[in-house]
N, C-alpha and C positions, 0 to 999 in steps of 0.2 A: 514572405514576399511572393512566393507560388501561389499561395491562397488569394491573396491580394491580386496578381494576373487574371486567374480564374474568375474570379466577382466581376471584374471591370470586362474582358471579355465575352462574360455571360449576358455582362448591362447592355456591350451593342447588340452581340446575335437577338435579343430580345428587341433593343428598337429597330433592326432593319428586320425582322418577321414583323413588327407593327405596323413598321410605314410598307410591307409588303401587303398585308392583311387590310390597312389604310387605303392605300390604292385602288383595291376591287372594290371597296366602301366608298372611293370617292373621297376621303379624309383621311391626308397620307401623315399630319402634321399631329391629329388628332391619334392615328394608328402608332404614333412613334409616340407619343405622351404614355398613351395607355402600354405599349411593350415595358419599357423604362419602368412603370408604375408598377406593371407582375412582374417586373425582374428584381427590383427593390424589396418587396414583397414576400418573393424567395427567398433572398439574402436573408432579411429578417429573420424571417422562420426558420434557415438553416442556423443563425447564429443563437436563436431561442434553442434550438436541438441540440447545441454543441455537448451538452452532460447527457445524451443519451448515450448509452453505453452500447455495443454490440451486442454482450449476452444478451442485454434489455429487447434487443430490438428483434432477436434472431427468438426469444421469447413468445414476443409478441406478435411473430409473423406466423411461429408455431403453432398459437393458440386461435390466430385467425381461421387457419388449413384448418385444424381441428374441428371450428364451429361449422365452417361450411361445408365439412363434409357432414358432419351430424343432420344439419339440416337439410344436405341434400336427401340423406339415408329416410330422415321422415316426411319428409314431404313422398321420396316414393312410396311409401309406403302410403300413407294418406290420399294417394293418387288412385289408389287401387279402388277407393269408395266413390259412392254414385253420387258427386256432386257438380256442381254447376263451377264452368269454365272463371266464373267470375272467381266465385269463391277457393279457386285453386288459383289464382294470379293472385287472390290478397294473402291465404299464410303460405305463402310460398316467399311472397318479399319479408313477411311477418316474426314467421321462422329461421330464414336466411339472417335480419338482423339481431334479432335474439338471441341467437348462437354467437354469431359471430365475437359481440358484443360480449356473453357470458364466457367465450373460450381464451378474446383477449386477454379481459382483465383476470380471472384465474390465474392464465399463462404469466401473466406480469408479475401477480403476489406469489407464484410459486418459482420462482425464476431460478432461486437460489438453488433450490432442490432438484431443478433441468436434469441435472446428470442422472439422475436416478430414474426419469424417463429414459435418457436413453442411457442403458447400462455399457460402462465400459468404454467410453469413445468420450476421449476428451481433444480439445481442438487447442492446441499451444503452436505459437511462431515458432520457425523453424531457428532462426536468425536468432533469437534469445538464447544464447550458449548457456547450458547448465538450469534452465527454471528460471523462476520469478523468488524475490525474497522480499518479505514482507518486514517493513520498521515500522515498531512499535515508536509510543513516546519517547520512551526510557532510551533508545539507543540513537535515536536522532539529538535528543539533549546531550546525550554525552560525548560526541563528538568524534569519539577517535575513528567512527566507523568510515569518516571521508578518504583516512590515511587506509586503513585494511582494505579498502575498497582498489584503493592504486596501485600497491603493490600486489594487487593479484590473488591475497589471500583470499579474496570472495572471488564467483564467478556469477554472473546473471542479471538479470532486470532488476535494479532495485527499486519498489512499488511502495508507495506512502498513499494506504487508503484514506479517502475525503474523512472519516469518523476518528482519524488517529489525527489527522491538520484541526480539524476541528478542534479538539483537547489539547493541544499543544496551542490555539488559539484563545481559550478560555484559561488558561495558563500563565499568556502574556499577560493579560489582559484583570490577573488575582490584587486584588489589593495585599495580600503578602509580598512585600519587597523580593525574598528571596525567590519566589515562585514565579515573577513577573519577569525577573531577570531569569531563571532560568528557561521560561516559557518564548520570550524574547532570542535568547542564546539560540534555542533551537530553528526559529523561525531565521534566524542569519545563518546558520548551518544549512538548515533547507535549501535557502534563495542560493548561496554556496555552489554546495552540489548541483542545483539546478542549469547552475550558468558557467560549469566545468565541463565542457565535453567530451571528457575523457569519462565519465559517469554516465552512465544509464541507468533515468530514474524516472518515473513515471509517476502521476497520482489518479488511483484508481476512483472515478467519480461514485462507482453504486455505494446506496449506503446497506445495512443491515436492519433487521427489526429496533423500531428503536426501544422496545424495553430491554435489552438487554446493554450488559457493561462493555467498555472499551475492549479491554479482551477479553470476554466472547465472542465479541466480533471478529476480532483480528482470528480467534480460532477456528469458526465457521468458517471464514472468507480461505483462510488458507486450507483447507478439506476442499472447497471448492474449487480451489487455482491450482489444486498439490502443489504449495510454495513452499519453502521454510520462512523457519521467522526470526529473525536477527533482534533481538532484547538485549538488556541487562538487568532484565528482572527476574529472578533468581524462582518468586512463583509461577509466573506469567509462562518461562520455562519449563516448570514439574509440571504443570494442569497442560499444556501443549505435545508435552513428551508421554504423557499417559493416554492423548488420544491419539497417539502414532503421528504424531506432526513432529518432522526433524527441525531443532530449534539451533541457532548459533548465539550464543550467548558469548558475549563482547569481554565479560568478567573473566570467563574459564577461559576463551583465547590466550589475552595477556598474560595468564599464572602461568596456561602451557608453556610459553615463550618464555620465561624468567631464570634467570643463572641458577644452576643446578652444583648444590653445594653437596659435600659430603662431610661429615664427622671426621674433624683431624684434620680438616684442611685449614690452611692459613689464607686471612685476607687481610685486606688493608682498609678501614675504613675510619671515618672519620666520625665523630660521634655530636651529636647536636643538641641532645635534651636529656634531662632523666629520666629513668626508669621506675616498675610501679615500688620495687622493693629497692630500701634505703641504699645500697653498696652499686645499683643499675645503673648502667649506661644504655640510650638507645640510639643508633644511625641506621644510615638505608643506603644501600645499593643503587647503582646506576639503571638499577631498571624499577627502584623503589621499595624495593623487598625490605622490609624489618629484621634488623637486626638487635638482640638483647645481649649484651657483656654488662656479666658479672663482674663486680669488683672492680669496674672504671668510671665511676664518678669522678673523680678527681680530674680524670683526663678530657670533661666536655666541652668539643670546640676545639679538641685538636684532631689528626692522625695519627692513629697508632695500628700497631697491626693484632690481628686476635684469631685463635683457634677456634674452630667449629666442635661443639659440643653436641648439639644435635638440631635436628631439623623439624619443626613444628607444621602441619597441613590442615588448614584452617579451611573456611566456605570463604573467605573474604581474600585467601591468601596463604604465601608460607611464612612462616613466622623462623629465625636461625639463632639460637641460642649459641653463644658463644665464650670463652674466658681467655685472660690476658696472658702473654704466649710467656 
């Protein structure tokens, strides 16, 4: 709505500087056509700019400084030779745009790598409590990240780069049923979050080289933003933690948090299916945890109560062997 103020406000100061500009023309009617028409004209092109990014821009203003200093540096030098005033007025604009032009585009495709120009000086909002954390696929499909997000276990910006919406959009969109529905799932989880303001989320428009995979981007991008990266992909994690990037991984949260059992202790649970050996019973806990009792088949699909035998620590989870008290 702000934005929307601003546009409409820009539209009149533009026709009454036309019909001002009009007047001394003599064509105040014709001066207020033509304001309206570069006010318009503006709008367009700022709404065509709307994906340029900051770092893009602050890039590319970089690389402009840079050419024109170069080209002022030889032209003085070039100045020092006995030529003709004409011929110092043509590479002078010659060189001015050459550079300029050569330092832009550089500055643009090396953009990523900015910081290594300037060493040590990174530029992060103050107001962004804790960093920027970066979602992968994997943890926007899976969902629970909207709950961990409210109750405060995360802190920070949470960031869904354009190349991670993108595959989460090629997803929706699989002729695999299951994939389409999960790629789907995600994209309502997204729109979600997006329209929760209790969440701060963000989607970072720059994209990465595109020969490279989904995450190596997400790993690059986060080297660049020092973000972390919130997954629940268990590799995506190991190859991110090996290049010093802190990952939060959605899996090992919830194991953290799960009833802490001990050997010899008594529980109560209710048993639902068999087990892989003929005498197994298997049920789970109120936070999901597997549980294995020996020698209660018989009792499946009821309650009954069972001793703690031992406790199993699995990648996927804890596993609690158990027998009938």
């Amino acid at each position: 709505m702000t934005l929307l103020f601003i546009r409409l406000f820009f539209l009149i100061i533009s026709a009454i500087v036309g019909h001002y500009i009009g007047t001394i023309l003599s064509h105040p009617l014709l001066g207020i056509e033509i304001g309206l028409l570069c006010g318009l004209l503006l709008i367009f092109i700022e709404q065509r700019l709307k994906r340029v990014s900051v770092r893009g821009l602050s890039s590319m203003v970089f690389g402009l400084l840079l050419g024109v200093f170069m080209a002022k540096l030889i032209t003085d030098i070039l100045s020092l030779l006995p030529l003709g005033v004409f011929v110092q007025s043509v590479y002078k604009v010659v060189l001015t745009l050459m550079f300029s032009y050569l330092g832009t585009v550089m500055a643009l495709r090396g953009k990523d790598e900015f910081n290594i120009i300037i060493p040590y000086v990174r530029f992060r909002r103050q107001d962004i409590k804790d960093g920027v954390i970066l979602l992968d696929t994997s943890s926007i499909i899976d969902g629970r990240i909207i709950d961990i997000y409210k109750v405060n276990f995360l802190a920070g910006r949470l960031v869904v780069p354009r190349f991670v919406l993108h595959e989460l959009q090629t997803i929706s969109d699989s002729a695999d049923d299951v994939k389409r529905y999960r790629g789907r799932r995600g994209m309502e989880l997204l729109r979600i979050m997006q329209n929760d303001p209790k969440i701060d989320i963000h989607i970072h428009e720059d994209d990465m080289p595109l020969d490279q995979s989904v995450d190596t981007k997400l790993v690059e991008l986060a080297k660049i933003m020092d973000a972390r990266i919130c997954t629940t992909d268990f590799n995506l994690a190991r190859v991110a933690s090996l290049q010093g990037i802190l990952t939060l991984n959605v899996h090992e949260l919830i194991n953290a948090v799960k009833t802490v059992v001990f050997p010899g202790e008594e529980l109560e649970v209710k048993l639902t299916k068999e087990g892989k050996e003929p005498s197994q019973a298997v049920g789970y806990l109120d936070d999901g945890t597997m549980i294995v009792v020996s020698g209660a088949r018989q009792y499946i699909g009821q309650m009954i109560n069972v001793k703690v035998t031992s406790v199993l620590q699995t990648q996927s989870g804890k596993m609690i062997f158990a027998g009938l008290e």
